[in-house]
C-alpha positions in Angstrom: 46.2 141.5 96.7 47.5 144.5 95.3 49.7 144.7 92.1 53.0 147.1 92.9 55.0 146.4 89.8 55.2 144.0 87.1 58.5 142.8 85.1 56.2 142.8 81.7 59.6 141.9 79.7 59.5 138.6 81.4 56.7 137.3 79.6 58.1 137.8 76.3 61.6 137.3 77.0 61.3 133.8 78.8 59.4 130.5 78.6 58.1 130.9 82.4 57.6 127.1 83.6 56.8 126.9 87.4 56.3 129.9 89.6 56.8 130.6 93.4 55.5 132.9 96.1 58.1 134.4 98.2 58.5 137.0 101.4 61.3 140.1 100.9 63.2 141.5 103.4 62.9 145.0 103.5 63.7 148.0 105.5 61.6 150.7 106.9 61.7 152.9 104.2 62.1 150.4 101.3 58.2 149.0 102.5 57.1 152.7 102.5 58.5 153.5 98.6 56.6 150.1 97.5 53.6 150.7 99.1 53.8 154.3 97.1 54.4 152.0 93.6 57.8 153.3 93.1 59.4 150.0 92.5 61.2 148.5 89.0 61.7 145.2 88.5 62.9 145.3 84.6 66.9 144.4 85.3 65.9 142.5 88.5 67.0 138.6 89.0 67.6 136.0 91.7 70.6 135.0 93.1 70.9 131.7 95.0 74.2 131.6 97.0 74.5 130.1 100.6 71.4 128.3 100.9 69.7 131.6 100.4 67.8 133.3 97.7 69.0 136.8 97.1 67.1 139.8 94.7 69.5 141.7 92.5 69.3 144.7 90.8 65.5 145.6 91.8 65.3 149.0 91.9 63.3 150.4 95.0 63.0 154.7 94.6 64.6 156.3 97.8 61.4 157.1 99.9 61.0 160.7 99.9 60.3 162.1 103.6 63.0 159.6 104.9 65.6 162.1 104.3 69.3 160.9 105.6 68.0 158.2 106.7 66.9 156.4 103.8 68.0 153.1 101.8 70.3 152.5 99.0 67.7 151.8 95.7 69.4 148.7 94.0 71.0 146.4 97.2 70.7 142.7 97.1 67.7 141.8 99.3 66.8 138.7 100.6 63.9 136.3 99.9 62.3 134.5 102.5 61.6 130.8 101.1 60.6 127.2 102.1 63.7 125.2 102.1 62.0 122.8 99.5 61.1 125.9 97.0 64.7 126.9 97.5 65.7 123.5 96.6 63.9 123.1 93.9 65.0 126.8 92.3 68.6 126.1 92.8 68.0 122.6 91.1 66.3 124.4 88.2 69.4 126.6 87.8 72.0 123.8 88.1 70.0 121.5 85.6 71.5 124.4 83.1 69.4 126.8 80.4 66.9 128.1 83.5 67.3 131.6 85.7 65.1 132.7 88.4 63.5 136.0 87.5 61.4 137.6 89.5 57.7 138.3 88.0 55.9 141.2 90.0 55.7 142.4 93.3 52.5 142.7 95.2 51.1 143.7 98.8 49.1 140.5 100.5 47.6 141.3 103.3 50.0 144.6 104.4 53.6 142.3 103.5 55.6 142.3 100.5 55.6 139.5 98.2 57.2 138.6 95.3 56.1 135.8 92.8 59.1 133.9 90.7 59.1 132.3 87.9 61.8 129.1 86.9 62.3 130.6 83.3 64.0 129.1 80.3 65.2 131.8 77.9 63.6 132.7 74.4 65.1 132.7 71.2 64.5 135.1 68.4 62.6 132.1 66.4 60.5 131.8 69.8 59.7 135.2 69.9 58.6 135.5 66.4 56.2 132.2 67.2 54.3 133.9 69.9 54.0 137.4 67.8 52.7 135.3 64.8 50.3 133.0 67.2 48.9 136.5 68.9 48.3 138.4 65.8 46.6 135.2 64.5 44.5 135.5 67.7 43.7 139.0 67.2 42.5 137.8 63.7 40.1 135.1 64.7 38.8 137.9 67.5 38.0 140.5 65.1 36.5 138.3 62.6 33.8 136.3 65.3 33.2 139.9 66.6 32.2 140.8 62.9 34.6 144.1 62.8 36.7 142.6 59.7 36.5 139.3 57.5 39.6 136.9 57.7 41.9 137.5 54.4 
């Protein structure tokens, strides 16, 4: 499995409860620009509207070479899903408070997949939490390493 792009934000941004492995619908030159790593996920989310999961707002660079014939970098594209993982995303949304945010996007075995995560939202207080609990982590690392004594 080969990393392509991460959405780092996500992490910090959301509470990341359950997470899903799904298929993307790509075109000729969209699968070229990925395999190349010149994909964004940062603004990208999912969109569940006719019994389909759509990707919005991932950005995919226009591949070079193409020339004319090349794609447009931020269309929807679609997400190929088990009808019960589509179920249970859409029932995550409509339970209220959770989004669908896409994670990263990684080549298995020559395809494109894309792992999602049913995310409840952080709020400032939340954020501040897991800053406080990692630089108290950092702490306890330093001092059983012997680099600094605990104040």
């Amino acid at each position: 499995m080969q990393v392509v792009a991460r959405n780092r934000k996500a992490g910090r941004d959301y509470f990341l409860e359950e997470r899903f492995e799904a298929g993307i619908v790509l075109r000729g030159t969209e699968i070229k620009a990925v395999r190349s790593g010149q994909v964004s996920l940062q603004e990208a989310h999912v969109r569940i509207s006719g019994g389909e999961a759509w990707l919005m707002n991932a950005h995919i660079a226009a591949y070079g070479p193409a020339s004319r014939s090349n794609h447009e970098p931020k269309r929807p594209r679609k997400l190929l899903l088990h009808r019960r993982e589509l179920d249970e995303l859409a029932g995550g949304i409509t339970r209220g408070g959770y989004t669908v945010i896409p994670t990263q996007l990684y080549l298995k075995r020559g395809l494109a997949k894309l792992e999602l995560a049913l995310a409840r939202g952080k709020q400032k207080h939340d954020k501040r939490q897991d800053l406080a609990d990692r630089d108290a982590r950092r702490e306890v690392e330093r001092a059983v390493r012997g680099k600094r004594v605990l104040r």
